[in-house]
MMTF fields as JSON, N, C-alpha, C and O atoms, coordinates in Angstrom:
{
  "mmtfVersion": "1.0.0",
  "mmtfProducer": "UNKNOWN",
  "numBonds": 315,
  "numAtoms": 316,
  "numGroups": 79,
  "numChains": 1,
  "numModels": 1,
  "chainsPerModel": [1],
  "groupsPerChain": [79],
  "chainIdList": ["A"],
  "bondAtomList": [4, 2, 8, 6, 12, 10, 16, 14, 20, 18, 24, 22, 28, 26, 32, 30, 36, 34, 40, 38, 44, 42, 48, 46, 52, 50, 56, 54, 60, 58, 64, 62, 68, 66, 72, 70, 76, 74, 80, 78, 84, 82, 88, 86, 92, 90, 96, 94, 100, 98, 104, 102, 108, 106, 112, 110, 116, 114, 120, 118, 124, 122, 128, 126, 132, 130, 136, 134, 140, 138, 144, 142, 148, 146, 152, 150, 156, 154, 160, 158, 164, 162, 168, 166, 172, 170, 176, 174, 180, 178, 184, 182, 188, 186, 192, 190, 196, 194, 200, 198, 204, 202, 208, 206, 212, 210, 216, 214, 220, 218, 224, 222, 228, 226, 232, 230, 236, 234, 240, 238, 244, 242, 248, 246, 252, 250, 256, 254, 260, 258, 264, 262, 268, 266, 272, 270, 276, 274, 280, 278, 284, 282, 288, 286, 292, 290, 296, 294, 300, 298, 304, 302, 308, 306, 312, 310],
  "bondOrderList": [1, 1, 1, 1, 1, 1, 1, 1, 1, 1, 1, 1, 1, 1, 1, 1, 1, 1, 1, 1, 1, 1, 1, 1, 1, 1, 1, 1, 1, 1, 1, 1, 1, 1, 1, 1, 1, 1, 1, 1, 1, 1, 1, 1, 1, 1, 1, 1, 1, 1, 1, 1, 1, 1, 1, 1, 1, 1, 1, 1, 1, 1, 1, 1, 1, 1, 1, 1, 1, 1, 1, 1, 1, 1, 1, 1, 1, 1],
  "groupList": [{"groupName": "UNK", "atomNameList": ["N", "CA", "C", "O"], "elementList": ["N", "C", "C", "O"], "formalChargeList": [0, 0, 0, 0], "bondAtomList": [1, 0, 2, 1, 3, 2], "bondOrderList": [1, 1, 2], "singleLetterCode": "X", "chemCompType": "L-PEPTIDE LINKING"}],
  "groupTypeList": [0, 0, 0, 0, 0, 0, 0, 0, 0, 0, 0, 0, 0, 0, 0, 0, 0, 0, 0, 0, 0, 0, 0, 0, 0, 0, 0, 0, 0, 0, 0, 0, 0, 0, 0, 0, 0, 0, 0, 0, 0, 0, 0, 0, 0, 0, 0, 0, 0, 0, 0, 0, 0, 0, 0, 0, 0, 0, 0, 0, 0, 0, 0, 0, 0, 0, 0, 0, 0, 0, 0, 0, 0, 0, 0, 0, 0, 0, 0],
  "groupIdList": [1, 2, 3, 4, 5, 6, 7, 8, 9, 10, 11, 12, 13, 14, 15, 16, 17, 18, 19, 20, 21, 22, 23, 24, 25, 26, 27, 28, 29, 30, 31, 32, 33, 34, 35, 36, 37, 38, 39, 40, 41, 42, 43, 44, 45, 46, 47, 48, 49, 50, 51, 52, 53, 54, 55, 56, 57, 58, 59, 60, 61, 62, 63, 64, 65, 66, 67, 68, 69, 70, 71, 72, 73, 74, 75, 76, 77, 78, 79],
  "secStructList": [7, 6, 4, 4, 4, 6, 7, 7, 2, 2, 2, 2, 2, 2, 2, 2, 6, 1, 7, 2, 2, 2, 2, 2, 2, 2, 2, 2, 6, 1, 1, 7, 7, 7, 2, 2, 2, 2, 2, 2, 2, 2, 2, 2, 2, 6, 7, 7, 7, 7, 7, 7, 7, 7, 7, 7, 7, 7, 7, 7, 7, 7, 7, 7, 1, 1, 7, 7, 7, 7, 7, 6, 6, 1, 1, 1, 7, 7, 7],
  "xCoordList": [23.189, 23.692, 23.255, 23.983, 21.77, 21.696, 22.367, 22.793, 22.737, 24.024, 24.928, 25.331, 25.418, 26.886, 26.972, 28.067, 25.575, 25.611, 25.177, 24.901, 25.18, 24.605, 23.52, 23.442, 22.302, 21.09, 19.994, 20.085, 18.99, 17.686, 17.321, 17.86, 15.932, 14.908, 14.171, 13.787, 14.029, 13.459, 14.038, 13.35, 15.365, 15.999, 15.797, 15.338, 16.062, 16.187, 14.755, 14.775, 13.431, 12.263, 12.113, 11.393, 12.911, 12.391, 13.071, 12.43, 14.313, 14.656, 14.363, 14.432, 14.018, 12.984, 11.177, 10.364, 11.151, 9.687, 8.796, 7.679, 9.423, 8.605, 8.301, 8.967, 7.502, 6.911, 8.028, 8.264, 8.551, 9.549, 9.238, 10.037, 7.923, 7.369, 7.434, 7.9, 7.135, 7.399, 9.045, 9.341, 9.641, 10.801, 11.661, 12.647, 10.859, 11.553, 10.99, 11.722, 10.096, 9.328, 10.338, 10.921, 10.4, 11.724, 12.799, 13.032, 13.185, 14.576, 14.702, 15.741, 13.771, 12.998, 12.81, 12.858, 12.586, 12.28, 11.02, 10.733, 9.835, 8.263, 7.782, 6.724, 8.247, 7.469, 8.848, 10.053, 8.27, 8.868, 8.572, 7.473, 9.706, 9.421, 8.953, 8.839, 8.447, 8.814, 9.847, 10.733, 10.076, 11.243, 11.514, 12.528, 10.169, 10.057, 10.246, 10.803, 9.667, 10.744, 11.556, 12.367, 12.313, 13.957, 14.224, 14.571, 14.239, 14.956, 15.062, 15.85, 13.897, 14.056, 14.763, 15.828, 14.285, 15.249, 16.982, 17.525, 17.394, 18.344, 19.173, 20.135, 17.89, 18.446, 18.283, 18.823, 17.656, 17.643, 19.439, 19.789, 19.899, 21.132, 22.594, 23.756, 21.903, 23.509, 23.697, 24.846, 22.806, 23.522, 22.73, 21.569, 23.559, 22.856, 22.349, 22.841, 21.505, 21.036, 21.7, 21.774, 22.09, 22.274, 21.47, 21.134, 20.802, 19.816, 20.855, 21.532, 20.829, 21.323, 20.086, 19.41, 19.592, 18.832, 19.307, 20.261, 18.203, 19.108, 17.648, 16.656, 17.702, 16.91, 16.401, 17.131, 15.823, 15.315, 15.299, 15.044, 15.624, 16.631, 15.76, 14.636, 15.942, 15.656, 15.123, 15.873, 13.343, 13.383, 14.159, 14.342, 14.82, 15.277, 14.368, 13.39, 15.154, 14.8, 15.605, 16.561, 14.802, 15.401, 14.696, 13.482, 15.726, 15.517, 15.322, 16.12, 14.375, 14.08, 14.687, 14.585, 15.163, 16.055, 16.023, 14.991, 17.374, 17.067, 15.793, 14.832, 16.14, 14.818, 15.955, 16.866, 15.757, 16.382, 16.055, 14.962, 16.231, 15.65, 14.885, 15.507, 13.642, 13.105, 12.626, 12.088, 12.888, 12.313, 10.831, 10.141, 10.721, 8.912, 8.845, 7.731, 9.673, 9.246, 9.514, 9.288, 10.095, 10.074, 8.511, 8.428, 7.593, 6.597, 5.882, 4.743, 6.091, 4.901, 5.232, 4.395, 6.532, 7.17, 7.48, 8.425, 6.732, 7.744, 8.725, 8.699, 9.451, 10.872, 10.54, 11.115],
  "yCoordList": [-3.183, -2.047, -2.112, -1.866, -2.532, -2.555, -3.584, -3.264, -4.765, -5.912, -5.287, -5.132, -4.781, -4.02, -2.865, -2.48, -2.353, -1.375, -2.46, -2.182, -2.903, -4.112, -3.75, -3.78, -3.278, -2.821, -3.994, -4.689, -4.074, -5.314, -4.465, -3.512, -5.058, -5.245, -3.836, -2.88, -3.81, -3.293, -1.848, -0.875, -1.775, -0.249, 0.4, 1.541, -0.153, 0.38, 0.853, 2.049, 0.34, 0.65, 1.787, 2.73, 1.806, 2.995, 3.943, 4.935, 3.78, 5.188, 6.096, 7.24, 4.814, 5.236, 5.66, 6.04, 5.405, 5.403, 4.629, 4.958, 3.821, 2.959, 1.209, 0.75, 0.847, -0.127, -1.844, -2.223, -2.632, -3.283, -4.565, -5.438, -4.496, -6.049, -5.449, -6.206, -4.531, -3.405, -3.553, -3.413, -3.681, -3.271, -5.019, -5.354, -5.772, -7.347, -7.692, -8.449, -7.383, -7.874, -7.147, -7.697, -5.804, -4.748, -6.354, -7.108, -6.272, -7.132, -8.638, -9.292, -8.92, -10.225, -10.504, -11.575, -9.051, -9.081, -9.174, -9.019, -9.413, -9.42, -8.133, -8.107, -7.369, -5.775, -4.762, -4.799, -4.079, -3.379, -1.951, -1.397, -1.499, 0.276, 0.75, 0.23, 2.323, 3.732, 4.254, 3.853, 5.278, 6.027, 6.752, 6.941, 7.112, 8.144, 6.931, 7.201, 5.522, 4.63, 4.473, 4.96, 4.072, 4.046, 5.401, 5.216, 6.729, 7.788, 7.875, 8.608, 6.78, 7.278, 6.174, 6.267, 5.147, 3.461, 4.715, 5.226, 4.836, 5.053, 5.935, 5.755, 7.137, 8.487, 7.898, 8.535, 6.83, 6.351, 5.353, 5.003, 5.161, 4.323, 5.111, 4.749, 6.456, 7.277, 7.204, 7.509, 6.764, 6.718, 7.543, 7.893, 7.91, 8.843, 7.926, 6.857, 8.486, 7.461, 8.644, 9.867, 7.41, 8.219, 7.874, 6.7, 8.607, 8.255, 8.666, 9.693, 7.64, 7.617, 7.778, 6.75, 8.956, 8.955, 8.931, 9.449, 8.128, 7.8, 8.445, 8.929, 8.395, 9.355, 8.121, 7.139, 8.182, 6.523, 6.698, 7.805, 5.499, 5.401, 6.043, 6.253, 6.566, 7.055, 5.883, 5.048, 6.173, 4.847, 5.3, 6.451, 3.888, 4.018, 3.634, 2.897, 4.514, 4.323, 3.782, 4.212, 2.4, 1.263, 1.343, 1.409, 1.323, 1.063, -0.422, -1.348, -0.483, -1.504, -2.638, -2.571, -3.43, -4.418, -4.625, -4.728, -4.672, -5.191, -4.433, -4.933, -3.244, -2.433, -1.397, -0.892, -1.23, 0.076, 1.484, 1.376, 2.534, 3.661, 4.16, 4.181, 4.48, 4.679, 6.117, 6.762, 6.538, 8.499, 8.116, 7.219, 9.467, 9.312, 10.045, 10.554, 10.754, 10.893, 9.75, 9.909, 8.211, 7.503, 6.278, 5.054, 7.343, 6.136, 6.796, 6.336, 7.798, 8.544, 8.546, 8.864, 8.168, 8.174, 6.863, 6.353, 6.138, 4.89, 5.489, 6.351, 4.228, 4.935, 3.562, 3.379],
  "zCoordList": [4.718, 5.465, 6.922, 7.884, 6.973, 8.591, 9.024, 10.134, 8.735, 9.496, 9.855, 11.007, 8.681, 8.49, 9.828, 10.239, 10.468, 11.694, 12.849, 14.016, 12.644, 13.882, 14.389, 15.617, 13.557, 13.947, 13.541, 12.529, 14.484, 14.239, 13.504, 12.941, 13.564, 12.308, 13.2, 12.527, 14.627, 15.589, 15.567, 15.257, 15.92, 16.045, 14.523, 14.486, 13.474, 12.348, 12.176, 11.885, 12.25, 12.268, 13.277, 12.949, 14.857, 15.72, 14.815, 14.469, 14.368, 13.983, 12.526, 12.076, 12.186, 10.636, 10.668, 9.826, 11.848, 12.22, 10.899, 10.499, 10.523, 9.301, 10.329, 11.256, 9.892, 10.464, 10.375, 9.228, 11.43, 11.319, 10.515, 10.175, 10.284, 9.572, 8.083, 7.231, 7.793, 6.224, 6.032, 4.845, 6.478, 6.522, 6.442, 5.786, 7.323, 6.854, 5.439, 4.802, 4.95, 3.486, 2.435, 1.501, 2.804, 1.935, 1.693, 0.748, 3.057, 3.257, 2.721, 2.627, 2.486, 2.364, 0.463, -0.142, -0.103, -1.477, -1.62, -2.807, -0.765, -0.801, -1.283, -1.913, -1.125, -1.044, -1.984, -1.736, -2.873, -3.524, -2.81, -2.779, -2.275, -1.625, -2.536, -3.646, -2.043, -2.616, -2.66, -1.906, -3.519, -3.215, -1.922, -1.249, -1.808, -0.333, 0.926, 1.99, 0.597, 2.115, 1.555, 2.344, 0.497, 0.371, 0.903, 2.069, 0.631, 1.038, 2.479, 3.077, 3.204, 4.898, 5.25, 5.861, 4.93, 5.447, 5.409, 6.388, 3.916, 3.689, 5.114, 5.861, 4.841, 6.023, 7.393, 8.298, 7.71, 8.959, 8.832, 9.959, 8.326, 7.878, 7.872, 8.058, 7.541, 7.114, 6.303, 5.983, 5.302, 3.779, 2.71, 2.919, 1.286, 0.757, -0.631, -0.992, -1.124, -2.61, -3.958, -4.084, -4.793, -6.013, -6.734, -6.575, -7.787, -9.095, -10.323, -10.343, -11.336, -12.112, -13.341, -13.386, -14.457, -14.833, -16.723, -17.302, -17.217, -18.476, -19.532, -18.987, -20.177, -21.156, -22.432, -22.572, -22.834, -23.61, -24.264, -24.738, -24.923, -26.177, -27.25, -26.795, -28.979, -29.474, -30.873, -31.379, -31.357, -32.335, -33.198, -33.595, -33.602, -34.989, -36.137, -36.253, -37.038, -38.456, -39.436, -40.081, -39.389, -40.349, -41.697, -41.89, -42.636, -43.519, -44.414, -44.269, -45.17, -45.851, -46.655, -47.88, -46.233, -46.859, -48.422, -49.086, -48.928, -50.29, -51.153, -51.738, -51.004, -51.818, -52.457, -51.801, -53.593, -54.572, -54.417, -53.862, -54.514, -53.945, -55.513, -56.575, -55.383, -56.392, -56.523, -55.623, -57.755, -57.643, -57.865, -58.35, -57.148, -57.844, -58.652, -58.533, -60.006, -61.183, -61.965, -63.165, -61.49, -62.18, -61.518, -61.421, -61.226, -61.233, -61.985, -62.065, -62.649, -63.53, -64.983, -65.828, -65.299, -66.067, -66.316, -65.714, -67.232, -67.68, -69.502, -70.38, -69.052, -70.502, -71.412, -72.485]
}
C-alpha cells in the first residue's frame, strides 16, 4: 500500500510517527507488529482493517471403533 501511494519508508514513518527502521523490518517480514502499529501504519495509509473473528472449533466426541454398545445391567447380570 505504501508503493501503491508513492510514499518512502521516511514519509510513511513522519506521518505515522512510528519509527522508519520498525517499519522496514514490518515490510521486510523481520518483525511481527501489534495490532495497535498495524491500526496506525494502516490510519497513517487511509486504510481501514477488518477482523474477521472465528470462534474455535468445538471437541468432538468420537466414538469408539468397532465396540458394541453394552448395558450396564448386562455387566451384573450374566444369562
Amino acid at each position: 500500500m505504501r508503493a501503491d501511494q508513492n510514499l518512502s519508508l521516511q514519509e510513511l514513518a513522519d506521518k505515522s510517527g512510528m519509527n522508519r527502521g520498525y517499519i522496514s523490518q514490518i515490510e521486510l517480514g523481520k518483525r511481527k507488529p501489534s495490532f495497535e502499529a498495524v491500526e496506525t501504519i494502516a490510519g497513517a495509509l487511509g486504510a481501514k482493517i477488518y477482523i474477521q473473528l472465528e470462534a474455535p472449533e468445538a471437541p468432538s466426541v468420537a466414538s469408539p471403533r468397532n465396540k458394541k454398545p453394552v448395558s450396564i445391567a448386562s455387566r451384573f447380570w450374566k444369562q
